[in-house]
C-alpha positions as CSV (number, residue, x, y, z in Angstrom):
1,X,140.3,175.2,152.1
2,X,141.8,177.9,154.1
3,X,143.1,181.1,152.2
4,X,146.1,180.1,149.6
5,X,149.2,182.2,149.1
6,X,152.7,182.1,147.6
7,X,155.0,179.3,148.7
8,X,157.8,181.9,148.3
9,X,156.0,183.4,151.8
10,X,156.8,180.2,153.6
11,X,159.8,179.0,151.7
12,X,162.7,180.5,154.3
13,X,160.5,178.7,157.5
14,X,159.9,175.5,155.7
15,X,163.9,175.3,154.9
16,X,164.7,175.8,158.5
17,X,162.1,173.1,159.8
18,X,163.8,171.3,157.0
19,X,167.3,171.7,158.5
20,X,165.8,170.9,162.2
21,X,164.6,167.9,161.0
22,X,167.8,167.0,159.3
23,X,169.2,167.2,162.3
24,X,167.2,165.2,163.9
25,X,167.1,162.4,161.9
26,X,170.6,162.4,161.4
27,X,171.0,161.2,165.3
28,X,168.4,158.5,165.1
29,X,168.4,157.1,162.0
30,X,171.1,154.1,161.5
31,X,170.7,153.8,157.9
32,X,171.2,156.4,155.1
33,X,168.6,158.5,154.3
34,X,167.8,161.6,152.5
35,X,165.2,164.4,153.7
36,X,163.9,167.0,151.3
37,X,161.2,169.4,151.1
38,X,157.7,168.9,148.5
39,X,154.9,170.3,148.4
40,X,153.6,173.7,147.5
41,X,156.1,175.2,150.1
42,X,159.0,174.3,148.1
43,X,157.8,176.5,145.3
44,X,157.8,180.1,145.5
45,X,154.8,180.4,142.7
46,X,152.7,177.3,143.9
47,X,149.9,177.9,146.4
48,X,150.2,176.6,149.5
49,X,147.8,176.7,152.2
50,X,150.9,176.9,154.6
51,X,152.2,173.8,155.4
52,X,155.0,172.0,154.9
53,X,155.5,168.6,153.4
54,X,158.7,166.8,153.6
55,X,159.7,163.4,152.0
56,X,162.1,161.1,154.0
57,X,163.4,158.2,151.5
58,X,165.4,155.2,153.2
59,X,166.9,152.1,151.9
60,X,164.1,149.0,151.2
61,X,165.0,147.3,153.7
62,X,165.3,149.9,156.0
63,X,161.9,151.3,156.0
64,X,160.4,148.7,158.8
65,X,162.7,149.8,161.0
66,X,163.0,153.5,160.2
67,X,158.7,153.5,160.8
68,X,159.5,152.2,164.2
69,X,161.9,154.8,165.2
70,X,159.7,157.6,163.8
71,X,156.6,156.7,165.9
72,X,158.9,156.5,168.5
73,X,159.4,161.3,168.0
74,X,156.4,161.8,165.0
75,X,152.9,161.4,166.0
76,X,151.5,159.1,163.3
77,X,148.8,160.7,160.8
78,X,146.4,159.2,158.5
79,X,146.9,155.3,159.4
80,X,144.5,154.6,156.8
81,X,146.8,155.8,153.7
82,X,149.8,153.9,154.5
83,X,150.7,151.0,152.6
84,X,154.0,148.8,152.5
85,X,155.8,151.4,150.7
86,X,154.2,155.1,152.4
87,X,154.3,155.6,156.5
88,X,152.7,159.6,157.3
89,X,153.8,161.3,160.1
90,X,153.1,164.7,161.5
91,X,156.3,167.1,163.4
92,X,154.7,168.8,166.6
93,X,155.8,171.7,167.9
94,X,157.2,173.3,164.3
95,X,156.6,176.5,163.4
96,X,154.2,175.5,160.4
97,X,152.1,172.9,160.3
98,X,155.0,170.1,159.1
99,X,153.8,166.3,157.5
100,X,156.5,163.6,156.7
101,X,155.9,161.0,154.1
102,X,158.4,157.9,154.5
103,X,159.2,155.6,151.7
104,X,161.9,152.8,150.3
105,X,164.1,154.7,147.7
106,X,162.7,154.1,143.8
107,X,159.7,152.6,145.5
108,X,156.3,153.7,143.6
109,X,155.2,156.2,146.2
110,X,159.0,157.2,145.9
111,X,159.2,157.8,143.0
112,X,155.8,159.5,142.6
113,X,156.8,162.3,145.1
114,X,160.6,162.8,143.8
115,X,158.9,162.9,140.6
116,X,156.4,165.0,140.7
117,X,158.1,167.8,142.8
118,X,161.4,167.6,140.5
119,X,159.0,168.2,137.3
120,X,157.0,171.3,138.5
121,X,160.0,172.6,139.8
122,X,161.8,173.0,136.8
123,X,158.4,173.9,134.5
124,X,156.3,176.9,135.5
125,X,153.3,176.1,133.3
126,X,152.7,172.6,135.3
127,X,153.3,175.2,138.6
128,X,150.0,177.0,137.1
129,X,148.2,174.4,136.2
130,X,148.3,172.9,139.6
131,X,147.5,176.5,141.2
132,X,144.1,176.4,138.7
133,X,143.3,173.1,140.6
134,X,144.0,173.9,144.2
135,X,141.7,177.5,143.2
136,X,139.2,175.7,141.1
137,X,138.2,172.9,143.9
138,X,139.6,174.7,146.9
139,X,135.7,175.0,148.3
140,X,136.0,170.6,147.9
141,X,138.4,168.6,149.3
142,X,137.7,165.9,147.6
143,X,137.4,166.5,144.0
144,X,141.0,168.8,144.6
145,X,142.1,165.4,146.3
146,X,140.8,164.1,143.3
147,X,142.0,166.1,140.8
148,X,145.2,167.0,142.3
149,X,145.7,162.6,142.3
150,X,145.0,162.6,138.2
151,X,147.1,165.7,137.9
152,X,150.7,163.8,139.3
153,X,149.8,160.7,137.6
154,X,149.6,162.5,134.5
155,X,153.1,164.1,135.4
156,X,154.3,160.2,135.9
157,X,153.3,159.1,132.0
């Protein structure tokens, strides 16, 4: 895992790719939708290796067609993770490495991210305690993918 640091020292780029991708969205998507930023980036004490994740929720029965229209800008990223409620895309070209996670609003996967990101923020200790697991297992991918998976469904009981 490459070297971890504050998100506060990406926090001001990850809100401007944020509002760029706002503003994208807003002139091709037909339905409502709302954008926001996750991840360790969106934290000034989490650890973040530096990229940015951002969470784009749409209506139900919007999602089929709002995956269309993103593959039509996004470059599609790990096919083999999406499911009927989670399409991953990846923004080219921003100034930090930038990931977008698509989902129906108050789906699971919905819910999970809004969830998740809305608890740490407002508790410090759970900010910590998922800063010991990115440093504990940052020299195995998997067992932090691991760990970091038991960790938010935890946060979701």
């Amino acid at each position: 895992m490459p070297d971890l640091r504050p998100g506060a020292d990406f926090l001001g780029t990850a809100h401007k790719i944020l509002r760029d991708e706002r503003r994208r969205l807003a002139a091709l998507l037909g339905c409502p939708h709302e954008l926001v930023l996750v991840g360790g980036s969106s934290l000034p004490g989490a650890l973040t290796k530096g990229d940015v994740d951002l969470h784009l929720r749409v209506p139900g029965d919007a999602f089929p067609a709002t995956t269309d229209t993103l593959r039509q800008v996004y470059a599609v990223v790990h096919p083999e993770i999406w499911q009927a409620t989670l399409a991953t895309f990846t923004v080219e070209g921003a100034a930090l490495p930038t990931g977008i996670a698509v989902t129906p609003a108050g789906s699971e996967h919905d819910v999970r991210f809004t969830r998740t990101w809305q608890l740490m923020a407002a508790d410090p200790a759970l900010v910590t305690a998922y800063n010991e697991i990115k440093l504990r297992h940052r020299d195995d991918p998997d067992e932090y993918e691991r760990r970091k998976s038991a960790f938010f469904d935890a946060l979701q009981d």
